[in-house]
C-alpha positions as CSV (number, residue, x, y, z in Angstrom):
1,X,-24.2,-12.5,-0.6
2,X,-22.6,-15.3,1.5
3,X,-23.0,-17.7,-1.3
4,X,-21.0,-15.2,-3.1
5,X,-18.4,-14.8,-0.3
6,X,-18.1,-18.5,-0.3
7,X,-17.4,-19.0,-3.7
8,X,-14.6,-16.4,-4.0
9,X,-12.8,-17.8,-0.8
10,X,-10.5,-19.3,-2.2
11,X,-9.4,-16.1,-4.4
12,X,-9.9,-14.3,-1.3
13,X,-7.5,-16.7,0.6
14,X,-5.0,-16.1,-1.9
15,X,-5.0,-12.8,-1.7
16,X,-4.7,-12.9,2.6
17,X,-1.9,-15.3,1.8
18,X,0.3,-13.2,-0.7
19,X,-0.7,-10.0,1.6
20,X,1.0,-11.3,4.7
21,X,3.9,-12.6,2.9
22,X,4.8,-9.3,1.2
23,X,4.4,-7.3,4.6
24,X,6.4,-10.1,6.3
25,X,9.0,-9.7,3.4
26,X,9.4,-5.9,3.2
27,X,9.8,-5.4,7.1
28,X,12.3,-8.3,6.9
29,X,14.5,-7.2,4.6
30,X,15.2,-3.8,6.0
31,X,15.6,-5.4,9.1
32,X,18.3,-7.7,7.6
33,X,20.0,-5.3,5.3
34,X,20.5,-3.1,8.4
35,X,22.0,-6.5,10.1
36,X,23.9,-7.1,7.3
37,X,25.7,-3.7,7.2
38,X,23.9,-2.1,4.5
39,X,23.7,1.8,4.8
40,X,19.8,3.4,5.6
41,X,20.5,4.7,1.7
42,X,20.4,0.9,0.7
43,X,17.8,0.1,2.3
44,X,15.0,2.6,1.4
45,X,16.5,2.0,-2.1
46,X,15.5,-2.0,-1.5
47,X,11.7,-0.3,-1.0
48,X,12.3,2.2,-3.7
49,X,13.0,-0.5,-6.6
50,X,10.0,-2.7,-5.2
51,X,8.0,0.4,-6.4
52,X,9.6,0.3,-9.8
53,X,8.9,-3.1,-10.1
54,X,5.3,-2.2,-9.1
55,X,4.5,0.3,-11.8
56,X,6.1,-2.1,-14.4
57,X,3.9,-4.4,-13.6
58,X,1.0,-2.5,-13.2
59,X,2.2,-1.4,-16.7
60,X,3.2,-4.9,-18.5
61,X,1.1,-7.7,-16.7
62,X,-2.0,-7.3,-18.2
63,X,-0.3,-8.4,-21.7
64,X,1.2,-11.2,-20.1
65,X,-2.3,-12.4,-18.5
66,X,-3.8,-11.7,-22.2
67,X,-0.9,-13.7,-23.8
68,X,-1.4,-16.9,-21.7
69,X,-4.2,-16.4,-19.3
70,X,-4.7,-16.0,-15.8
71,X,-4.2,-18.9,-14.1
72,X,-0.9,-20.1,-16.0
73,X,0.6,-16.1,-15.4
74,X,-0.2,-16.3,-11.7
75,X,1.5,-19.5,-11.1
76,X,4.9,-18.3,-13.0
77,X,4.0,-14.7,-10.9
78,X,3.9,-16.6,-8.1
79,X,6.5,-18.9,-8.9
80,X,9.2,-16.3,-9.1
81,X,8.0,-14.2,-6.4
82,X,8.4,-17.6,-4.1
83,X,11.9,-17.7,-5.9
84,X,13.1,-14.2,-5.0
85,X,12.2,-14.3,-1.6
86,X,14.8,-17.3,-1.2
87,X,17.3,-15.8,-3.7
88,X,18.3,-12.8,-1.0
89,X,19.9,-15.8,1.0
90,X,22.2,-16.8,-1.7
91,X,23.5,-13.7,-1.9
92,X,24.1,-11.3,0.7
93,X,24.6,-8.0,-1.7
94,X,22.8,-5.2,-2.3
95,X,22.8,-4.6,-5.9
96,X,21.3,-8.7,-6.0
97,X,18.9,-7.6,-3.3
98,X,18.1,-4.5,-5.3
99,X,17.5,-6.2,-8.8
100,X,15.0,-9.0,-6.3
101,X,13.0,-6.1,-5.1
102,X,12.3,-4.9,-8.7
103,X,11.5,-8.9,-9.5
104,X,8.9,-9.1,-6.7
105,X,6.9,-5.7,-7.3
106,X,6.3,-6.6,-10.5
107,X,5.5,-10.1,-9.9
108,X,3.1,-8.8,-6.5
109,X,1.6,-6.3,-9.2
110,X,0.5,-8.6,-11.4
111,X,-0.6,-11.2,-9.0
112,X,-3.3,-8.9,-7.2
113,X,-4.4,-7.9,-11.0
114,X,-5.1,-11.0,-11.4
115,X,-7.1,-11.7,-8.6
116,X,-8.3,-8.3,-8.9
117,X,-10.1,-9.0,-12.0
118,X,-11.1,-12.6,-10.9
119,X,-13.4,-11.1,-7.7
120,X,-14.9,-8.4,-9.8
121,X,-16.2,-10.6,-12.7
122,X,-17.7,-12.8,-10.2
123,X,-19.4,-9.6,-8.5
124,X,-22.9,-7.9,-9.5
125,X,-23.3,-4.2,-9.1
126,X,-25.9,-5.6,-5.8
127,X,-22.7,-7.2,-4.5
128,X,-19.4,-5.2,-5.9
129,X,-19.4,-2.4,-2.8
130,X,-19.5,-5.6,0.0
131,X,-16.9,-7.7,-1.8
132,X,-14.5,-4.6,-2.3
133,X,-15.6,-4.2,2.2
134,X,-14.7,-8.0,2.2
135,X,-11.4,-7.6,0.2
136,X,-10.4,-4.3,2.4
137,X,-10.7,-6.1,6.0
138,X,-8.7,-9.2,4.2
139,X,-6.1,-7.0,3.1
140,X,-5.9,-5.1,6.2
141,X,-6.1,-8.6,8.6
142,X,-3.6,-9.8,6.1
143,X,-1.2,-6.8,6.5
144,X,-1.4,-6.8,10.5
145,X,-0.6,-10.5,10.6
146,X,2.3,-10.1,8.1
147,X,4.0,-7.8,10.1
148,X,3.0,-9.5,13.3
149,X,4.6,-12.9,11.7
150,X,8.3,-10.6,11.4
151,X,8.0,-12.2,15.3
152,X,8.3,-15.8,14.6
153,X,11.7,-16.2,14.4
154,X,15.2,-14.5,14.3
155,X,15.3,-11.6,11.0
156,X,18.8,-13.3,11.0
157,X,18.5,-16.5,10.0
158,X,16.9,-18.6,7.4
159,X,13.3,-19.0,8.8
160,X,11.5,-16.0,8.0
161,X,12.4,-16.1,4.1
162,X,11.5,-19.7,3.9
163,X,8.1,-18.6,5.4
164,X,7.8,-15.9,3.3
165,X,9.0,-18.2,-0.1
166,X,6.2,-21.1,2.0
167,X,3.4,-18.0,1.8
168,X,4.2,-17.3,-1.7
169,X,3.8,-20.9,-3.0
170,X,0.7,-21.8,-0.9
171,X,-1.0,-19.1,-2.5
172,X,-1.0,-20.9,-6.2
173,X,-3.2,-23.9,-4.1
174,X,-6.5,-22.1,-3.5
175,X,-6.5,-20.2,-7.1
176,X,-5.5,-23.2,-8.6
177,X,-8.8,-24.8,-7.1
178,X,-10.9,-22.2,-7.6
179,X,-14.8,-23.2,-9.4
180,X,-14.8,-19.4,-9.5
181,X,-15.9,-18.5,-13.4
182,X,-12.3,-17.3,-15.2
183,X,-12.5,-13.4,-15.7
184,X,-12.3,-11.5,-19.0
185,X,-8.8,-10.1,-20.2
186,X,-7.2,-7.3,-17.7
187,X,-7.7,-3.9,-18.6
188,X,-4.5,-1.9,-19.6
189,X,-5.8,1.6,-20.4
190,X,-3.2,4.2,-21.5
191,X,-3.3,6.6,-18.6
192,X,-3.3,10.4,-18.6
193,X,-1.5,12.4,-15.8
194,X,-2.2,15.4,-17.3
195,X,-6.3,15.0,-16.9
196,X,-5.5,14.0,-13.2
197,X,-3.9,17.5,-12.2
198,X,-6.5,19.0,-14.5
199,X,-9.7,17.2,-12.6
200,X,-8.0,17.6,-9.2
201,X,-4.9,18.8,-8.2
202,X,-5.0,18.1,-4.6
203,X,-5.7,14.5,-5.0
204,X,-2.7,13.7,-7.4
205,X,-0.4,15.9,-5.1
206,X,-1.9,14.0,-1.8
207,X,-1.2,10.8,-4.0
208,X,2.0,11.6,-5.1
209,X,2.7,12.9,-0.8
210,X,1.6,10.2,0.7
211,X,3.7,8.1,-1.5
212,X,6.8,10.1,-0.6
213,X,5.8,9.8,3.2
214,X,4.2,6.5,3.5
215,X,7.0,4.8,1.3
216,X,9.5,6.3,3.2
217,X,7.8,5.4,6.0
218,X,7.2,1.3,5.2
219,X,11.3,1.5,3.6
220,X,12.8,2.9,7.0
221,X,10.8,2.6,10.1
222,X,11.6,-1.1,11.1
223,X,15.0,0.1,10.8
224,X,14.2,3.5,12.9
225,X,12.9,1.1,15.7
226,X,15.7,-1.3,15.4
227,X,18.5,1.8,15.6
228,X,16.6,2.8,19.0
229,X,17.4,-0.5,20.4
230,X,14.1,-2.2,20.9
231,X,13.6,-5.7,20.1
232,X,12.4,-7.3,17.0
233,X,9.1,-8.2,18.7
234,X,8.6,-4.2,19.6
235,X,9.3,-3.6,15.8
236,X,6.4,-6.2,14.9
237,X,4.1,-4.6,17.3
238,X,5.0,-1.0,16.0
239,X,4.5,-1.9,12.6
240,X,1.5,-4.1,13.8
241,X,0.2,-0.7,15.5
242,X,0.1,1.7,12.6
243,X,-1.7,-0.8,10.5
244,X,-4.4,-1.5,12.8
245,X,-5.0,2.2,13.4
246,X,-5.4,3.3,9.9
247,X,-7.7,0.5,9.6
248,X,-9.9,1.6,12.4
249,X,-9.6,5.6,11.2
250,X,-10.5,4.6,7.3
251,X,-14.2,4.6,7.9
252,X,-14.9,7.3,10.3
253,X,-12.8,9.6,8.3
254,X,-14.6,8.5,5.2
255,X,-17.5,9.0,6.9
256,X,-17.0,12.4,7.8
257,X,-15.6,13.5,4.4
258,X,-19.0,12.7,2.9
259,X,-20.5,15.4,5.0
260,X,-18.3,18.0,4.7
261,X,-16.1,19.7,2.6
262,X,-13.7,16.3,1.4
263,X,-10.7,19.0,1.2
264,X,-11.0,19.9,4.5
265,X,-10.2,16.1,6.0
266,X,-7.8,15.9,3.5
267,X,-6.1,18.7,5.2
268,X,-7.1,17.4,8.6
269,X,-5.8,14.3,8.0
270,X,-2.1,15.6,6.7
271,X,-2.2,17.7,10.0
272,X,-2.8,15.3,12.3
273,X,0.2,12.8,10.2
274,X,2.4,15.6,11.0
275,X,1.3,15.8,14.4
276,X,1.7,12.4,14.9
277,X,5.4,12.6,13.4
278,X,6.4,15.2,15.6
279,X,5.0,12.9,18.6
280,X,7.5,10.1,17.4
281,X,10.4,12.1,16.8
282,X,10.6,13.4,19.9
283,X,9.1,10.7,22.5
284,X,10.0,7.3,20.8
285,X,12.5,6.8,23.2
286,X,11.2,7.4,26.2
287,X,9.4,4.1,26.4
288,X,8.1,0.9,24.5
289,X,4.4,2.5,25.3
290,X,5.3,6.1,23.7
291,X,6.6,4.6,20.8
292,X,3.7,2.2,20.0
293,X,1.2,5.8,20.8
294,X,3.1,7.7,18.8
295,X,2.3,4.9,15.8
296,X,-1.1,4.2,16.7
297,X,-1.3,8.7,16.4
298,X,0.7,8.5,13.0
299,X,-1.5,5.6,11.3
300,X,-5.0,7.1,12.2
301,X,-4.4,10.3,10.1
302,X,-1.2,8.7,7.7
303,X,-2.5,5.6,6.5
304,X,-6.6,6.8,5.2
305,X,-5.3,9.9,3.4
306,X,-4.8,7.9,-0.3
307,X,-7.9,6.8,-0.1
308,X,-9.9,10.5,0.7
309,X,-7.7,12.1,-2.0
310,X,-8.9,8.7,-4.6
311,X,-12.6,10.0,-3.2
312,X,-12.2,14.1,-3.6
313,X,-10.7,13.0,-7.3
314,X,-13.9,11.0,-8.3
315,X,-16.1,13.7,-6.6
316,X,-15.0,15.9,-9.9
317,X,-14.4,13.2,-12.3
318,X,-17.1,11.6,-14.6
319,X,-18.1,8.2,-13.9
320,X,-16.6,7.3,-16.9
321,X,-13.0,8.2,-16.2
322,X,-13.2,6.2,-12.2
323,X,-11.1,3.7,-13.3
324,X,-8.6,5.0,-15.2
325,X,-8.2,8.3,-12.9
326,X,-7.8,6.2,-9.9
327,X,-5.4,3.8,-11.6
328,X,-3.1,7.0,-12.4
329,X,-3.1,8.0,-8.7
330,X,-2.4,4.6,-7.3
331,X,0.6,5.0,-10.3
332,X,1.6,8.9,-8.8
333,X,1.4,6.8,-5.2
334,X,3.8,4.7,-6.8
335,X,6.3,7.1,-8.2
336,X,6.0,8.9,-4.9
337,X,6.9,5.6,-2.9
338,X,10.2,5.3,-5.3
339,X,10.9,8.9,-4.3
340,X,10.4,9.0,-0.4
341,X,12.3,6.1,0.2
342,X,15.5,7.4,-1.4
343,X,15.2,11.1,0.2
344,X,14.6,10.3,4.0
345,X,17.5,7.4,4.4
346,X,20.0,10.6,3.2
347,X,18.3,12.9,6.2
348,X,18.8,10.0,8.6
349,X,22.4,9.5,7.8
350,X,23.2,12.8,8.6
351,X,21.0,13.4,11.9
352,X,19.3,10.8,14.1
353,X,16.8,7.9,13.3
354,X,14.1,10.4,14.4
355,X,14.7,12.4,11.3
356,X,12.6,10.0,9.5
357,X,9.2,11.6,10.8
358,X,10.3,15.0,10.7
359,X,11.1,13.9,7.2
360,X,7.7,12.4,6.4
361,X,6.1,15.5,8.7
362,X,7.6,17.9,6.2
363,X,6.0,16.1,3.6
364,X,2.4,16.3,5.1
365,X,2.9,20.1,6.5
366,X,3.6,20.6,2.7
367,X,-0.2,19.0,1.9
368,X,-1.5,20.9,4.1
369,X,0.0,24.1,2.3
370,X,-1.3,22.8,-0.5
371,X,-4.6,21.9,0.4
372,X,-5.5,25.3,2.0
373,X,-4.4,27.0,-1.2
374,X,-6.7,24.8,-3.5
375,X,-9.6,25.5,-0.5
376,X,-8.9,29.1,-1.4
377,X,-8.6,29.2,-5.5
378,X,-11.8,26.5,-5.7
379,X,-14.7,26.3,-4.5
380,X,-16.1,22.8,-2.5
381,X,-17.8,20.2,-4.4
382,X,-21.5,20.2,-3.2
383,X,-22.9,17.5,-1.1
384,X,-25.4,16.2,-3.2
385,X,-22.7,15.0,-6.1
386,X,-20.1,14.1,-3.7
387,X,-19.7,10.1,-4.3
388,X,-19.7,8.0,-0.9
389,X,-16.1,7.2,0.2
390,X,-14.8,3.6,-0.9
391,X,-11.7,2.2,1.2
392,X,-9.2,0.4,-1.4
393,X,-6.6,-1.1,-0.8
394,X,-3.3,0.1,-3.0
395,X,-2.7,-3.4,-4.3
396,X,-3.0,-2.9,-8.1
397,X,-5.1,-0.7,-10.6
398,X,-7.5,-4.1,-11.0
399,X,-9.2,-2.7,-7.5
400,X,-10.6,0.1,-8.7
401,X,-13.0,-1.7,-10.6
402,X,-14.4,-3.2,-7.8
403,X,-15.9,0.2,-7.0
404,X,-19.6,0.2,-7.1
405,X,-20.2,3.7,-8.2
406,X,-18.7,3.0,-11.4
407,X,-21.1,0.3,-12.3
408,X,-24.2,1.9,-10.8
409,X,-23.1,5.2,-12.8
């Protein structure tokens, strides 16, 4: 296993690499929009049409990669995503910034697709569960120190979107060195949303939730922090804060969901995001320390509740449908994170900052409605067929591949 850690290093460098800079990017930009005048609506829409960008890459890029390979479509991937990032200087407007955001989700959808496909090719079905482990703690490092990076320098100046444009480019180096053996073609299998609802309609509703609330969420709450007048190093560490919870949470609550009726942390989980909304709305001005509690509260239950409704879904699907069905939810995640981040900026203009987690606590209350009422009409999935909970991250369809019970099924 560490020979096969060591040869996908590099990949898995790239991957860290294009991580941060896309955290670093997307806090940065809300932070600068609001600088620059912009109204909250034009600023979740900057998250919004990232989101559109993603699902058109999730939806296009595998042609591209089949057209003219992997390693020549990640460097023009990368290529323009390094351009983008500097492009917002040039012009300080928000339809520009708008048409930039669509740009770079597509180009960061087909970029982890890529690598996506590289690190499971060079995976065996011994191997495939502790590279997808390996791939989960990179992403999550990679997200921390992204947002962590937002720190470095002044959100008004030139700096940060050279780094992030620097990030962007470096990451062509390792894949471009790689020894690692070139993957097959990338799989672009016509989804069906209609089977989802049909196999589970609690996990494409908490998909198509958590979207609505985590979008809004990752659009707005730089901003929220910002309007509350704490400094950009507070917003780093907030943002820094709900990321490292969820990572801690992921397991445990995985964990648990294996033993018990999945549905139930499901609900659990929505309960204590609204909980931990309601904690923020109210006490995030109180004090540095209340509003770093209050994200640490929201990201334990928030951030791990795609990845139990990806693992109630596969408890009831075939093993042949895993990758597909999970591609459509990470797809209904998507349409949800072009939703959310359109709704809540409209609540805030008219209320208070705060609004934004009574927003996203209005979202998770309605799970939780929602989840009780399938409890009710279905019964649980027994323990013996339940399959083990497998933390992904929501970086492209190409992950879901990694999972191990759909090779060992």
């Amino acid at each position: 296993m560490t020979n096969t850690i060591r040869t996908l290093s590099a990949l898995l460098l790239a991957a860290f690499i294009l991580i941060a800079g896309n955290n670093l990017q997307g806090t940065l930009l809300a932070i600068r929009g609001d600088l620059e005048g912009f109204s909250l609506t034009l600023v979740g829409l900057l998250m919004s049409a990232y989101f559109v960008g993603f699902i058109a890459g999730c939806r296009y890029a595998p042609g591209m990669v089949k057209r003219v390979g992997h390693i020549r479509s990640f460097t023009a991937l990368a290529s323009l995503a390094s351009a983008s990032a500097l492009a917002h200087l040039l012009a300080i407007d928000a339809t520009i910034w708008i048409v930039l955001r669509v740009i770079s989700g597509f180009c960061l959808a087909g970029l982890h697709m890529i690598l996506e496909s590289w690190l499971n090719e060079n995976a065996t079905n011994e191997t495939r569960g502790r590279i997808l482990s390996v791939y989960r703690i990179t992403d999550l490092s990679a997200a921390t120190a992204g947002q962590m990076l937002l720190a470095a320098s002044d959100p008004a100046g030139f700096v940060l979107f050279a780094l992030v444009s620097i990030l962007m480019s470096i990451a062509l180096v390792p894949v471009a060195l790689t020894t690692s053996t070139a993957p097959q073609p990338i799989s672009d299998d016509t989804l069906n949303l209609k089977r989802i609802f049909h196999i589970s309609p609690l996990a494409g509703a908490g998909c198509f939730a958590v979207g609505a609330a985590n979008g809004a969420f990752w659009a707005i709450a730089a901003v929220f922090v910002q309007r509350l007048g704490y400094s950009v190093t507070i917003v780093a560490w907030f943002m820094s804060a709900v990321v490292i919870a969820g990572a801690v949470s992921q397991w445990p609550l995985g964990h648990l969901s294996d033993r018990i009726d999945r549905r139930l942390v499901i609900i659990g989980a929505a309960g204590g995001s609204t909980l931990g909304g309601v904690f923020l709305s109210l006490t995030s001005t109180i004090s540095p320390l209340m509003l770093l509690a209050g994200g640490c509260v929201f990201g334990l239950f928030a951030m791990p509740l795609f990845g139990l409704s990806v693992a109630h879904a596969n408890d009831r699907a075939k093993p042949t449908e895993y990758v597909s069905l999970n591609a459509g939810l990470l797809l209904l995640y998507g349409a949800g994170a072009v939703a959310g981040p359109v709704i809540a900026p409209v609540i805030m203009q008219f209320t208070a900052p705060q609004a934004l987690f009574l927003y996203t606590s209005s979202i998770h209350v309605l799970l939780v409605v929602f989840g009780i009422w399938r409890v009710i009409r279905r019964d649980a999935v027994p323990e013996e067929e339940r399959e083990d909970f497998i933390s992904v991250p929501r970086t492209s369809p190409g992950v879901f591949e990694m999972n191990p019970n759909v090779e060992e099924d």
